[in-house]
N, C-alpha and C positions, 0 to 999 in steps of 0.2 A: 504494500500500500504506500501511496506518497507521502512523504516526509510532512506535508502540508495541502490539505483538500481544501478546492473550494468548487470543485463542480456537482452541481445540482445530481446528474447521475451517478455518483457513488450514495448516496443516502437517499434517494426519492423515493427508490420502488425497496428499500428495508423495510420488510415485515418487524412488528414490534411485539414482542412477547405479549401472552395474554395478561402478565402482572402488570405490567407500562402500560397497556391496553385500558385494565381498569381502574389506575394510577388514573390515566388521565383523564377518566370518565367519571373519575370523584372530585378528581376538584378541576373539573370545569362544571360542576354540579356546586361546586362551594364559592365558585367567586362568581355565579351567576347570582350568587346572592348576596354579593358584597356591594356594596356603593360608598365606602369610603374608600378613597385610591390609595392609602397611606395601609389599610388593611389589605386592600386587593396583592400589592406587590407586594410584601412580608410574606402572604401564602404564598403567592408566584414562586420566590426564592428560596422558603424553608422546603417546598415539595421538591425543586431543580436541584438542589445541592444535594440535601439526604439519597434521594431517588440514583444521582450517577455518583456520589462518592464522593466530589470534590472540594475540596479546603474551603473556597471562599467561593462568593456567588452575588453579582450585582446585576438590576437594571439599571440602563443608563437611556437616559430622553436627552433630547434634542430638540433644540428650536427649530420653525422651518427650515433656516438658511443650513441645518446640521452643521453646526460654527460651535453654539455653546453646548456643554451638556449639564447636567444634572442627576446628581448617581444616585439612587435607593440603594442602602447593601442589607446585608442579612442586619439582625441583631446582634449577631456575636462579632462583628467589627466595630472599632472604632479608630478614630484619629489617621494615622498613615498609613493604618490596614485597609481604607476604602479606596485606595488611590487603583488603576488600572492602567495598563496599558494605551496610550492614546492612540499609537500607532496602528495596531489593530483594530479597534473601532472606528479610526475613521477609515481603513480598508475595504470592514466590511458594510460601512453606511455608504461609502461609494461604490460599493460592487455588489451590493443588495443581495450577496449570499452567504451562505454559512462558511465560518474559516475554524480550524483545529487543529492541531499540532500535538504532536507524542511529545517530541522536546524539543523545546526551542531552541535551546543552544546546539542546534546544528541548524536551525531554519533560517535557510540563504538570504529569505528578505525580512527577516525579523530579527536575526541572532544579533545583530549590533544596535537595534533602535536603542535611547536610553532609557526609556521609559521600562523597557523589558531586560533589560542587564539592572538597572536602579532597583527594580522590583523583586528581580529575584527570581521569576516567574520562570516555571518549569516545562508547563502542559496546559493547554488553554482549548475552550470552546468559547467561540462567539457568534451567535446569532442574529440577524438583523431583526424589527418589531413590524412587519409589514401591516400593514391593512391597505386593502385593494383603493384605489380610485384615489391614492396620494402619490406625489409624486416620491419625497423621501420617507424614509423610515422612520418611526416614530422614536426610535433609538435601537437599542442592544441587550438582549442575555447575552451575561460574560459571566462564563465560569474559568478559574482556574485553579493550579496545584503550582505551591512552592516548596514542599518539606521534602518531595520527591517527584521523582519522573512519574505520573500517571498513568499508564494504557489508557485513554481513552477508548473503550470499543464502538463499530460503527453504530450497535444499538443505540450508544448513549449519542453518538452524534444524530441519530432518526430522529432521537425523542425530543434530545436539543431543541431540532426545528421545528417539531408537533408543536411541541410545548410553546416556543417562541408563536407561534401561528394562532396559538388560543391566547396563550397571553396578552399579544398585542388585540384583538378586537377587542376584549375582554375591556384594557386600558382603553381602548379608543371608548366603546360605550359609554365607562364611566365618565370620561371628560365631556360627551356628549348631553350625557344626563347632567354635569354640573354647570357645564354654558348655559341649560333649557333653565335650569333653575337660576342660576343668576339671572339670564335674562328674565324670567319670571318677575324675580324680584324687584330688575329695576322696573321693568313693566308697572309693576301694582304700587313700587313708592312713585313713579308717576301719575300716575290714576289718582292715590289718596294724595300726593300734591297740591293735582287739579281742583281736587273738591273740596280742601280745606276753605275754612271759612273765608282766611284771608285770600284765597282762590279765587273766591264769588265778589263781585263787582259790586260794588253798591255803598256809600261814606256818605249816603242818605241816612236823618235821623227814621225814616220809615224801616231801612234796611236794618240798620244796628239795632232795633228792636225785634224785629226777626231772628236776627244772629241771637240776640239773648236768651229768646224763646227757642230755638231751636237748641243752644248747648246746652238747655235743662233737661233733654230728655234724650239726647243723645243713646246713652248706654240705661234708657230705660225699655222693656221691652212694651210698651203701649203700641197700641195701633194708632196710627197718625193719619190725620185727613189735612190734605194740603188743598187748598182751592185759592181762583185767582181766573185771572181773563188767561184767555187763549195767548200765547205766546211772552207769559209773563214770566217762566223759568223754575215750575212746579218740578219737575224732573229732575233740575239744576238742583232744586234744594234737598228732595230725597237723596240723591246722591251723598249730598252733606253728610246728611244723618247718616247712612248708612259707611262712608268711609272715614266717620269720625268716631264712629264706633266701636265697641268691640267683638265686632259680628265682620269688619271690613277685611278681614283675611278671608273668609265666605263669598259666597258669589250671591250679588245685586243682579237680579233678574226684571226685568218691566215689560207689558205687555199689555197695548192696548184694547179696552174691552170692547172700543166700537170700532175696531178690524175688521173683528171677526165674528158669523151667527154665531147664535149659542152654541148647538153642537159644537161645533168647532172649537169654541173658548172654553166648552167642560174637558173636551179631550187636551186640550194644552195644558191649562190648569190643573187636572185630577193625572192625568193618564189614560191609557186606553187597552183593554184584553185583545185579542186575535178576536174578530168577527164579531165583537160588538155592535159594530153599524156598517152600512158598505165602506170597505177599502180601509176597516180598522186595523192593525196590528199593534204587536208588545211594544208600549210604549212610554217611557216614565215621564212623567207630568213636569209642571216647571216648579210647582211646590215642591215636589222630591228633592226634583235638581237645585235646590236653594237651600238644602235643606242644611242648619246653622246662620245662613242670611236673611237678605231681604228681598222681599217678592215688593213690586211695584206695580199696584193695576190702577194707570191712567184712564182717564172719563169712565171712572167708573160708573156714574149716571145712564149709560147704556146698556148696562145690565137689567135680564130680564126677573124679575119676582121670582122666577123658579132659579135662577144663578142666583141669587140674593139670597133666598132658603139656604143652598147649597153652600155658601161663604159663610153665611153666619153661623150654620154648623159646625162647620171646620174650624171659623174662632174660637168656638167655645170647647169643644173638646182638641183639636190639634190637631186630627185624624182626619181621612178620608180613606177613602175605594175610590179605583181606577173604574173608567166610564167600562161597563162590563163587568164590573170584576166585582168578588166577595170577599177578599182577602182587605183588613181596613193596614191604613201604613201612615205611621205619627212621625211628625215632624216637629222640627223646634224651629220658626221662620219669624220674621218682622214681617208684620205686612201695612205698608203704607197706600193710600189711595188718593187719588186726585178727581178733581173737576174745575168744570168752569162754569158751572150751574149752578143756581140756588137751591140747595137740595129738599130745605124746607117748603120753598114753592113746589118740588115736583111730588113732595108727600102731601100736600093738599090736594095736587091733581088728581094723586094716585098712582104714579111712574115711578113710586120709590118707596121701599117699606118701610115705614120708622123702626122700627125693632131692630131692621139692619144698620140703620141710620144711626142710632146710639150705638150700636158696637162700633163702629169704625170709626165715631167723631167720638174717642176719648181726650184726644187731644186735638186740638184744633188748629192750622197756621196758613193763617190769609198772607198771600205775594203779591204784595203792591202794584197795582198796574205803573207801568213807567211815565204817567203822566202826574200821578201821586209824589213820585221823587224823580224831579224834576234834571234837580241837583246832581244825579248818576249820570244824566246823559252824555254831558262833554266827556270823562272820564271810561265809560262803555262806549262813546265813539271813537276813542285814541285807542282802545284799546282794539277794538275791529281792526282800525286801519293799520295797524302794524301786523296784527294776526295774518290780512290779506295781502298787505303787501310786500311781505316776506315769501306768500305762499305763492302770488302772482309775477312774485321776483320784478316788483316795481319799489319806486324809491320815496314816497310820501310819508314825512314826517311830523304834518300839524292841518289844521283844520282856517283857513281866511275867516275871518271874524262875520263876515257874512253867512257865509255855510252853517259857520255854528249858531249866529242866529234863528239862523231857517229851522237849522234839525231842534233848538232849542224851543222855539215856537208852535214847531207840529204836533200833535196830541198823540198821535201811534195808536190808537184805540183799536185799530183793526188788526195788529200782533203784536202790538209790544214791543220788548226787548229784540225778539225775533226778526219784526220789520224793522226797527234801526238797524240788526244786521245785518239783513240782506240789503238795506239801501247802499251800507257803507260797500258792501262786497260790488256792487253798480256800480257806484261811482268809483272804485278803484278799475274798477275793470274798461271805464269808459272813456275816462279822464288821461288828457297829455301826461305822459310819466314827468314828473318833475319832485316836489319836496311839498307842495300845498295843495289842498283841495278845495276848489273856491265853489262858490252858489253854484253858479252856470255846469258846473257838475253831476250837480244834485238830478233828481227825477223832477217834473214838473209838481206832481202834486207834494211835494216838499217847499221848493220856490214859491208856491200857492198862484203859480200862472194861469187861474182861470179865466177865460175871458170877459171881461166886465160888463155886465149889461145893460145896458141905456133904461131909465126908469119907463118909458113906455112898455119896453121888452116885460115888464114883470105885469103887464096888464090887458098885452091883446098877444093874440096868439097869429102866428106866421096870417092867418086871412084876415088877420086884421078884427078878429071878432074877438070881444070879452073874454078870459080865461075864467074855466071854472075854478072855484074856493081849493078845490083839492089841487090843481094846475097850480092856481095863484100859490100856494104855501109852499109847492114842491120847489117853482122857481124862487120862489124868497127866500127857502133856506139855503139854496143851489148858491144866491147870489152874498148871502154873508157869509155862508162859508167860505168865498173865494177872499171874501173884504178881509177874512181871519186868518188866512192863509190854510185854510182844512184846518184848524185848531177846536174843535169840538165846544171846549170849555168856554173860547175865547167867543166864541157862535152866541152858545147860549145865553153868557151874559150882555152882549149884542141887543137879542132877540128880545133878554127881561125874563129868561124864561131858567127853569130848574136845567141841567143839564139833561135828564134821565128825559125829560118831557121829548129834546131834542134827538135822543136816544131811540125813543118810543117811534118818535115820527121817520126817522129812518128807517129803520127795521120795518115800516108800515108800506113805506116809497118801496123800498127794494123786492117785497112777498109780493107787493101789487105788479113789479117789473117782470117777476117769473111769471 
């Protein structure tokens, strides 16, 4: 045999005994169940060395550029006894095969390196840590003998490289597994970043009163009823709660009720057996899947009396059965609910069960429509425009005192926070790249460009003939809302009249325009 192998066919096609056989079918059985890498390689090395006999026995990794390394050795070294050969490892990290040697002091290209006259080193295996689809090696099994000349047999070189071949995926996995979980981690201290209080936008006295009420229950386990106008940031706040928590290592689940029919939203919510209903299968609900979190069911107001039954169950004992099923299954969840309805007007109608209606409002937190706090707006429109024009990779850094005006002036009644940010996300998108965002930017109904109508205009209609009473109001309010810039408030107090009145009579225009 040669004094020094490194071809693949001397050891590829060695049958391995049936004890090395089930050697190595026990522990890759034991580090498939390892996931500390500091445990993982200790077994790797305590099995390689007892198993062929040899003195000492290290893993050595390597950075990509396989420049530095870093050595694991057994436990029974320390200090100048981890040191290895360099020359050999990086021979066999550039020739990506196994190398071994009976004795080195005759091995023609090894017998003078210093690292192997310095070390003493007698008889050596070294194996490269492959894993497929890399380009180099993740490092090296290296075993050696200095007390005496070793026989290595080609057994122990077969096994060498089994072993090497389990061992590296084995490594790779783990390190696999701890990038997913680091990034996890920074993943979700992101997330709970985001929705820390100082997160959430708002140095309105409306807002910091919310902030208050909402840290007092934080890490209380009540059911919470968030309500507030359509795009006022109900969602934004459950979030709060829930990743200020101590439920926020758990998963915040939300799912709105008027997506989806009933059937549909029992089978989300509960789960569902095989053949329950057409095209059911095993399927576990989103209460399961929360289960330690928070479940978040938006408008809830569109749930039907028989869902309403079905929830208020569940709050009071914990439990459900899956749509089909007879098996009941308890959970420990938050469950917060939203709307944008009065819910007490729709239990007068009858659209809403009171019974369910005290369970869910234990606690109560109204979100300011954005025309309430005023004050947020400049501050939540800087904030858009940087979000956007980072994202749209333009360069606007401030608001012309006009524009601020304008968005300061508009009422946002129709979404709120929402529609400031889509307006801002327009005007970045529309607007000459530069460093300012000036009026002429804006959308018209911001600018308040309606066209102004001549006082005749509010009293005869295109023939010239008298407008009806319902005509005459529609155009009157048309024409002070343009005088107000669309500012709703600014309308009303115009007109002499309550805002809601103003309200009322809109919502009357627009049912009659369908």
């Amino acid at each position: 045999m040669k004094d020094f192998v490194s071809e693949k066919s001397e050891t590829s096609g060695f049958d391995l005994s049936p004890e090395r056989l089930k050697m190595l079918f026990q522990i890759s059985q034991r580090i498939s169940k390892i996931s500390d890498v500091k445990q993982l390689l200790d077994e790797l090395l305590h099995t390689a060395i007892t198993s062929i006999g040899a003195q000492r026995g290290m893993i050595i990794l390597t950075d990509e550029q396989g420049q530095n390394y870093e050595t694991v050795a057994s436990e029974s070294l320390k200090g100048k006894d981890v040191s290895f050969s360099t020359s050999i490892v990086r021979a066999v990290l550039k020739d990506k095969r196994i190398l071994f040697s009976k004795d080195l002091r005759g091995d023609s290209r090894f017998k003078d390196a210093e690292s192997v006259k310095g070390l003493k080193i007698l008889s050596c295996i070294c194996a490269p840590l492959i894993v497929p689809g890399l380009d180099i090696p993740l490092g090296t099994m290296y075993v050696d003998q200095r007390i005496y000349v070793k026989t290595f047999t080609s057994e122990d070189v077969a096994f060498i490289q089994t072993f090497a071949n389990l061992a590296a995926s084995a490594i790779s996995n783990v390190h696999q597994v701890e990038q997913l979980l680091h990034e996890n981690i920074r993943l979700r201290t992101e997330v709970e970043k985001k929705y820390e209080f100082a997160g959430i936008i708002g140095q309105s006295e409306a807002m910091q009163r919310l902030f208050r009420d909402v840290q007092k229950i934080v890490n209380d386990n009540c059911t919470v009823l968030i309500t507030g106008e359509s795009g006022s940031g109900k969602e934004l706040i459950a979030k709060a709660i829930h990743y200020n928590s101590k439920r926020k290592a758990k998963p915040f689940i939300a799912i709105n009720c008027g997506a989806l029919p009933e059937n549909l939203l029992e089978a989300e919510l509960f789960g569902s057996v095989k053949g329950a209903f057409t095209g059911a299968i095993d399927k576990k609900g989103l209460l399961q899947a929360a289960d330690g979190g928070t479940v978040f069911l938006d408008e809830i107001h569109h749930t039907s009396h028989a869902m309403q039954v079905k929830l208020l169950r569940f709050l009071q004992d914990r439990e459900f059965r899956r749509v089909g099923g007879t098996q009941t299954t308890k959970v420990d969840i938050r469950m917060i609910c939203a709307t944008n309805e009065d819910l007490r007007k729709a239990i007068q109608d009858g659209r809403f069960r009171q019974d369910f209606y005290y369970r869910i409002n234990v606690v109560a937190i109204n979100v300011p429509p954005l025309r309430e706090r005023s004050a947020d707006i400049p501050i939540l429109a800087e904030y858009f425009l940087d979000k956007y024009s980072k994202e749209k990779g333009k360069h606007f850094k401030k608001f012309h005192k006009s524009a601020l005006d304008a968005l300061m002036g508009y009422d946002w009644t129709e979404n709120n926070v929402r529609e400031l940010e889509n307006e801002i996300e327009h005007a970045v998108i529309f607007a000459e790249d530069g460093d300012t965002i000036h009026s002429i930017d804006l959308s018209e109904k911001i600018r308040g460009e309606v066209p102004n109508a001549a006082p005749v205009d509010l009293l005869e209609n295109r023939n010239g003939q008298p407008l009806t009473l319902e005509d005459f109001e529609r155009k009157y309010i048309d024409y002070v809302l343009a005088r107000a810039h669309g500012n709703k408030t600014t309308a009303a107090r115009l007109m002499g009249i309550p805002r809601s009145t103003l309200m009322g009579r809109l919502r009357k225009f627009n049912s009659t325009k369908k």
